[in-house]
C-alpha positions in Angstrom: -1.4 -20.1 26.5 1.4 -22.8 27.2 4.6 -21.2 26.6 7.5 -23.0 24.6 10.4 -24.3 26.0 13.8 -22.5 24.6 16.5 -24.8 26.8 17.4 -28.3 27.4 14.4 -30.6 26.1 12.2 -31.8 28.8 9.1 -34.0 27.6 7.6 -33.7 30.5 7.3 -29.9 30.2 3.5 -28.7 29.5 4.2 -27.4 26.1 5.4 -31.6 24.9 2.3 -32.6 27.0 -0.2 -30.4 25.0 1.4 -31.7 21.6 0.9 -35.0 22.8 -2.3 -34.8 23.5 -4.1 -32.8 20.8 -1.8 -35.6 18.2 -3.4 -38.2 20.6 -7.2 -37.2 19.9 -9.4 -38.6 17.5 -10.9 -35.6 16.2 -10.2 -32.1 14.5 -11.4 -28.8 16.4 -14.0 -27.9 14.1 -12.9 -25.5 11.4 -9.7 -27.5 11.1 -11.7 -30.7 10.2 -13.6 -28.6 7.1 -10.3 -27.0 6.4 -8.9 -30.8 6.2 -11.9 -32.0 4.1 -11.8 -29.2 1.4 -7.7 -30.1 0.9 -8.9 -33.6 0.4 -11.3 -32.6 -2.3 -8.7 -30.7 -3.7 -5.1 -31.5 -4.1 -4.3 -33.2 -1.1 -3.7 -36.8 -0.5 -4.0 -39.3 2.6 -1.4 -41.9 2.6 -2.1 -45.2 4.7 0.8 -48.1 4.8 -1.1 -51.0 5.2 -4.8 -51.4 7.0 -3.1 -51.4 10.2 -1.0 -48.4 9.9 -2.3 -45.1 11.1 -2.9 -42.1 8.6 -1.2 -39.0 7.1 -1.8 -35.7 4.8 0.3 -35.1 1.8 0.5 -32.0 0.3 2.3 -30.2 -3.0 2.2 -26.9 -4.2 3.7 -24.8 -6.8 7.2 -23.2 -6.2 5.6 -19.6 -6.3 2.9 -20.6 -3.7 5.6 -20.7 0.1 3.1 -18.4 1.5 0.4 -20.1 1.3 1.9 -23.7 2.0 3.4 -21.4 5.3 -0.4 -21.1 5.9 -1.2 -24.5 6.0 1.3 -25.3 7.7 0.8 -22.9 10.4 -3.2 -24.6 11.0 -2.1 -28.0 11.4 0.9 -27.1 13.5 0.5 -29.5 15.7 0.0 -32.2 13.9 3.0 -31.4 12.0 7.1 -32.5 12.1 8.6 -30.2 10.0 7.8 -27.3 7.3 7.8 -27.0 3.9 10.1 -28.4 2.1 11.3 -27.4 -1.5 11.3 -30.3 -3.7 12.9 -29.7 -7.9 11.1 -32.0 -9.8 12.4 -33.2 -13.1 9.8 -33.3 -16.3 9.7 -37.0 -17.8 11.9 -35.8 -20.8 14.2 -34.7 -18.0 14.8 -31.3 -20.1 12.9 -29.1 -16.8 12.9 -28.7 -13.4 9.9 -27.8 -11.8 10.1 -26.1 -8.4 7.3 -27.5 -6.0 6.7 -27.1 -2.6 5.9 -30.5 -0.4 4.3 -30.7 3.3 3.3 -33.2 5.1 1.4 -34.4 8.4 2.6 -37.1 11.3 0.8 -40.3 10.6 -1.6 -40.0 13.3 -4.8 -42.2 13.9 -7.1 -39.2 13.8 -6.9 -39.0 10.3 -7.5 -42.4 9.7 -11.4 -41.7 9.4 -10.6 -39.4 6.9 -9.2 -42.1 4.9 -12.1 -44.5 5.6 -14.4 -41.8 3.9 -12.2 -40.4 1.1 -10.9 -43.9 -0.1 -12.2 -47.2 -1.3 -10.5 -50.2 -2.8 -10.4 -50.5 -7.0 -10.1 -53.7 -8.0 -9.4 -52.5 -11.7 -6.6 -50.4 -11.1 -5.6 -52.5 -7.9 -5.2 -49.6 -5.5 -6.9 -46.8 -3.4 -8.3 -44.3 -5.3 -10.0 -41.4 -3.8 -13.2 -40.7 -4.0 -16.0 -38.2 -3.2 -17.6 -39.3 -0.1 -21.4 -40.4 -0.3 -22.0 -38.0 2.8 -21.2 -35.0 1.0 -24.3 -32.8 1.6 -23.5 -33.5 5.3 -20.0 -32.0 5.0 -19.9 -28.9 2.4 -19.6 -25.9 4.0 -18.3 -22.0 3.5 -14.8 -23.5 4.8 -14.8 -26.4 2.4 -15.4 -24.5 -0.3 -12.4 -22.1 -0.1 -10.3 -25.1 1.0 -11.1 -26.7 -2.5 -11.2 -23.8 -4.4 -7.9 -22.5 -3.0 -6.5 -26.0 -4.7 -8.6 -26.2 -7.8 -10.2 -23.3 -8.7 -9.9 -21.6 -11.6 -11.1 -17.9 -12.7 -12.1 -18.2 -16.1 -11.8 -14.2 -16.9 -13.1 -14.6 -20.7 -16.7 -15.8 -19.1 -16.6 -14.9 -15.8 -16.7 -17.8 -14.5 -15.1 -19.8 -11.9 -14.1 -23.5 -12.8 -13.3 -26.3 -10.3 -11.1 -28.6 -11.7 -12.8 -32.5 -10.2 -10.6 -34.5 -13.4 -9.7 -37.1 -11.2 -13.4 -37.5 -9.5 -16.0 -40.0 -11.8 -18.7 -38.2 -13.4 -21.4 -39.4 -10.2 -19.0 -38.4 -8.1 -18.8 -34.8 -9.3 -22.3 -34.1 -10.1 -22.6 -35.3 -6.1 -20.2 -32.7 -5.0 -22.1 -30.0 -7.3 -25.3 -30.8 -5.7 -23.7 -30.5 -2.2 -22.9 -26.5 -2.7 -26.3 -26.3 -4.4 -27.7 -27.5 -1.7 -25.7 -26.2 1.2 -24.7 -22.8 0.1 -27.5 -22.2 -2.9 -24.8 -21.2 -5.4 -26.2 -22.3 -8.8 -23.7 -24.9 -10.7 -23.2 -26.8 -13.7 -21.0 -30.3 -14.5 -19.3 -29.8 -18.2 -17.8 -32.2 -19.9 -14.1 -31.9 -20.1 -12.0 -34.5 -21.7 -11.2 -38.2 -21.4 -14.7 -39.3 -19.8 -13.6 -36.4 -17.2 -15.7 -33.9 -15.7 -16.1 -30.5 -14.0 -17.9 -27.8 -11.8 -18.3 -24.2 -13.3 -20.0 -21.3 -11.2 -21.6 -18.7 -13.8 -21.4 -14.5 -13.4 -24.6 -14.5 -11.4 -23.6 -16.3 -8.5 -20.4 -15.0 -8.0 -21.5 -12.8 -5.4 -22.8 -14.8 -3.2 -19.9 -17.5 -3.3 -17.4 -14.6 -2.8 -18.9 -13.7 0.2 -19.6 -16.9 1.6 -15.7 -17.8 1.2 -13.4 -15.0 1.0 -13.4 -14.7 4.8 -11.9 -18.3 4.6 -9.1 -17.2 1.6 -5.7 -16.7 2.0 -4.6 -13.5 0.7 -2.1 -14.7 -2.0 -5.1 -17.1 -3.3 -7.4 -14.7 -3.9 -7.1 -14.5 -7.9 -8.7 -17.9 -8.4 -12.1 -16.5 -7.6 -11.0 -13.8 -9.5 -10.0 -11.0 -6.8 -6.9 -9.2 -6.8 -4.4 -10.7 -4.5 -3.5 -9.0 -1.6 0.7 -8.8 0.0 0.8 -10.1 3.8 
C-alpha cells in the first residue's frame, strides 16, 4: 500500500502519482462501477458543462444520514476533492431550514460514459433529463440493487412490502428497470401507479427473502431499515 505523505507537498511522491492515475483511467474497478450505477438510478446526479466538458457525481442526503454520506465518500476517495459538506436549505416559503448533506466528485472523463448512458437530450423541456438506460438487463446486479435501494427504497411496514420510489423515471422506463431485477436476480415485482402519470416498483412479502440476501451484504449499516431491518451502530 502507498503510504501518504504527512510533510511538505511533493507531486512527484508515489502517493500524488497513484491519485493521478486511477483519476486518469477511463474505467471504474468493478464493484465501484455498480456501486456508481445504482446512485445514478437513485438519487444521484451527473452534471456535464457543455459537450466538451468532462463529467461529475452530485450527491445530497438528508442531515441525519453523515454516516452514510462518510461511506460514500470513503469508496470514491479518489476520485474525490473534499468531504461532505453540510448545506441548510431554506423551504420556498422560507419559514424552514432543512439540513442536507452534499458531496461531490472531480469532473473527470471517466464518468463521462456514464453520462452518455444515463442522459439524453429533451427537446420539450429543453434540457438533460435522466433516463433509464436501454441496457439495463446488462447492468442490474446484487450491488445495484442496494445502491438504489439505499437511495429510494422504502419499507412499507403496513404490507410488508418494499417500495422503490422511480417518480422521476417515464412509465417504459420503470417497467424496464423492473424487468431487469426480474430478470437478473428473479425477485418477483410489480409497477403501481402513483400519481401525476408517475410510476413505481413494489417487492411483495414473498420475495423479501431472497432480495435481503442478495443485498444486505452490500448495505450500509445505518440504511438497513429501508428494507425493513433494524439498523445497526458502527
Amino acid at each position: 500500500m502507498t503510504s501518504r505523505p504527512n510533510s511538505i507537498i511533493n507531486k512527484n511522491h508515489p502517493y500524488f502519482q497513484k491519485i493521478k492515475q486511477i483519476r486518469s483511467s477511463l474505467t471504474l474497478p468493478l464493484f465501484l462501477n455498480e456501486v456508481l450505477i445504482g446512485l445514478i438510478l437513485g438519487d444521484g446526479h451527473l452534471y456535464r458543462s457543455s459537450p466538451s466538458s468532462n463529467t461529475r457525481l452530485e450527491l445530497s442526503f438528508k442531515g441525519d444520514y453523515l454516516n452514510y454520506a462518510n461511506y460514500i465518500y470513503g469508496l470514491f476517495i479518489y476520485y474525490i476533492g473534499t468531504g461532505p459538506r453540510k448545506v441548510d436549505t431554506t423551504s420556498s416559503t422560507g419559514n424552514k431550514i432543512y439540513p442536507s448533506i452534499r458531496l461531490k466528485t472531480l469532473s473527470l472523463p471517466l464518468f463521462n460514459q456514464y453520462y452518455n448512458l444515463f442522459y439524453y437530450w429533451n427537446s420539450d423541456l429543453n434540457k438533460w433529463v435522466k433516463k433509464v438506460p436501454s441496457n439495463m438487463s446488462e447492468l442490474m446486479t446484487p450491488v445495484v440493487l442496494a445502491f438504489l435501494l439505499m437511495s429510494d427504497g422504502n419499507f412499507d411496514k403496513g404490507r410488508n412490502r418494499i417500495r422503490i420510489y422511480t417518480n422521476n423515471f417515464t412509465k417504459s422506463e420503470t417497467y424496464l428497470l423492473a424487468k431487469s431485477i426480474e430478470n437478473n436476480l428473479k425477485i418477483v415485482t410489480s409497477v403501481l401507479y402513483d400519481r401525476n402519470d408517475q410510476y413505481i416498483i413494489t417487492i411483495g412479502a414473498k420475495q423479501l427473502v431472497l432480495l435481503r440476501e442478495l443485498v444486505t451484504p452490500h448495505f450500509h449499516p445505518s440504511m438497513l431499515y429501508r428494507i425493513g431491518l433494524p439498523n445497526s451502530t458502527i
